[in-house]
C-alpha positions in Angstrom: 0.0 0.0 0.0 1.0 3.5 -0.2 1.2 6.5 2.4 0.3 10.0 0.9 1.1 13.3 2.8 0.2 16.7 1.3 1.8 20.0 2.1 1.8 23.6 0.6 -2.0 24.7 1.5 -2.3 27.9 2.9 -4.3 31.9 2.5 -4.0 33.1 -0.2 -6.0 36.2 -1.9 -7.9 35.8 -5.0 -6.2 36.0 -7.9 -3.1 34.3 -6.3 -1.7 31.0 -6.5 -0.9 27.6 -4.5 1.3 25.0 -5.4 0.3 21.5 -3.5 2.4 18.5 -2.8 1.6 15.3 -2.3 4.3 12.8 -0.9 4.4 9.4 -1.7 5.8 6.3 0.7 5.6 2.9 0.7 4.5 1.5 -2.7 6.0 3.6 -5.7 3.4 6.5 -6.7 3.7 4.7 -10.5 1.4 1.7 -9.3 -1.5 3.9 -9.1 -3.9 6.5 -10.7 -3.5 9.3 -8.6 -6.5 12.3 -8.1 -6.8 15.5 -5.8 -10.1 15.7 -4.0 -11.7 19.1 -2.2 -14.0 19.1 0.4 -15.6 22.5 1.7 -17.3 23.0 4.9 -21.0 21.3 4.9 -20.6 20.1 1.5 -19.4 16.6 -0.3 -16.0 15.9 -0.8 -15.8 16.8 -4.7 -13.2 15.7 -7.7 -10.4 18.3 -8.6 -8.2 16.6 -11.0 -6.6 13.5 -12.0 -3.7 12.2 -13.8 -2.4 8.9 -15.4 0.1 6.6 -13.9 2.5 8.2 -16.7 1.2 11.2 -16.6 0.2 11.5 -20.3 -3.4 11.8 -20.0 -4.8 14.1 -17.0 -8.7 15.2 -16.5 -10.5 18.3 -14.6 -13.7 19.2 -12.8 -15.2 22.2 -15.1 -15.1 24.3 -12.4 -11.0 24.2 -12.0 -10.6 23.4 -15.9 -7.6 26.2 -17.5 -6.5 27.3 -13.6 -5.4 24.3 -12.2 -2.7 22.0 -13.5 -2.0 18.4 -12.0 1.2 16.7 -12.6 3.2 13.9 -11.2 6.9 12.9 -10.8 7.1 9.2 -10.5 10.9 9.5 -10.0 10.3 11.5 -7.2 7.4 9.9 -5.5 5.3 13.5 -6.1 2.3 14.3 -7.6 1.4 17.9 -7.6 -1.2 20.6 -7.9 -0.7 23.8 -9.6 -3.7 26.1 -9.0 -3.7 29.9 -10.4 -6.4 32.2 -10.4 -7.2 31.3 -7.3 -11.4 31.9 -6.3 -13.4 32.1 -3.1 -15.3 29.1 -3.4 -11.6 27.3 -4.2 -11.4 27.2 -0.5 -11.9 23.8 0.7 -9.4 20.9 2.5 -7.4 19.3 -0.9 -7.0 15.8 -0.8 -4.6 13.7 -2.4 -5.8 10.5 -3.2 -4.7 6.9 -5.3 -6.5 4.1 -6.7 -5.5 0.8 -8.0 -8.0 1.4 -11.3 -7.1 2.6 -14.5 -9.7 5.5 -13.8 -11.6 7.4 -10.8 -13.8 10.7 -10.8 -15.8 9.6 -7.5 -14.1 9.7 -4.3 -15.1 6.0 -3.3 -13.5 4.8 -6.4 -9.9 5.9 -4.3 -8.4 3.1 -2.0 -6.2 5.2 -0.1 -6.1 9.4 1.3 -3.9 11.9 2.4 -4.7 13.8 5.8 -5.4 16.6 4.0 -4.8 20.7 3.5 -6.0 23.4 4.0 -6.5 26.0 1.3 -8.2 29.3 2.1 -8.8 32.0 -0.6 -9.8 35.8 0.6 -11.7 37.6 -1.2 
């Protein structure tokens, strides 16, 4: 199995940007399809983004589509999340998140979480 630690949330204005990290131990980061995951106060945990176990095919919620960017380093053990253009309603608790299918928009799909972090956006 693999152990996933993210970093790099924080307040930030709108407009501004956040880069995320998500740390990968255990099991290499290239066994799995890895996603990112947002859950806001008194609402479902949501998808963010996801990306291929090489990296050459990644996929968006509409709502973050052309501001954030996922990526991975399987070298490194890193996938990451590049958000710009950063909004209000981006605040939430980002999650990063792996799964042993080929594919996975829904959070249940994802076998095994990160403990989470915190972004806040002022407006």
């Amino acid at each position: 199995q693999v152990q996933l630690v993210e970093s790099g949330g924080g307040l930030v204005q709108a407009g501004g940007s956040l880069r995320l990290s998500c740390a990968a131990s255990g099991r290499t980061v290239s066994s799995y399809f890895m996603g990112w995951f947002r859950q806001a106060p008194g609402k479902e945990r949501e998808f963010v983004a996801a990306i291929t176990r090489s990296g050459s095919s990644t996929y968006y919620a509409n709502s973050v589509k052309g501001r954030f960017t996922i990526s991975r380093d399987n070298a490194e053990n890193m996938v990451y999340l590049q958000m710009n253009s950063l909004k209000p309603e981006d605040t939430a608790v980002y999650y990063c998140a792996a799964t042993r299918n080929d594919y996975g928009r829904s959070w249940y799909e994802y076998n095994y979480w990160g403990q989470g972090t915190q972004v806040t956006v002022s407006s």
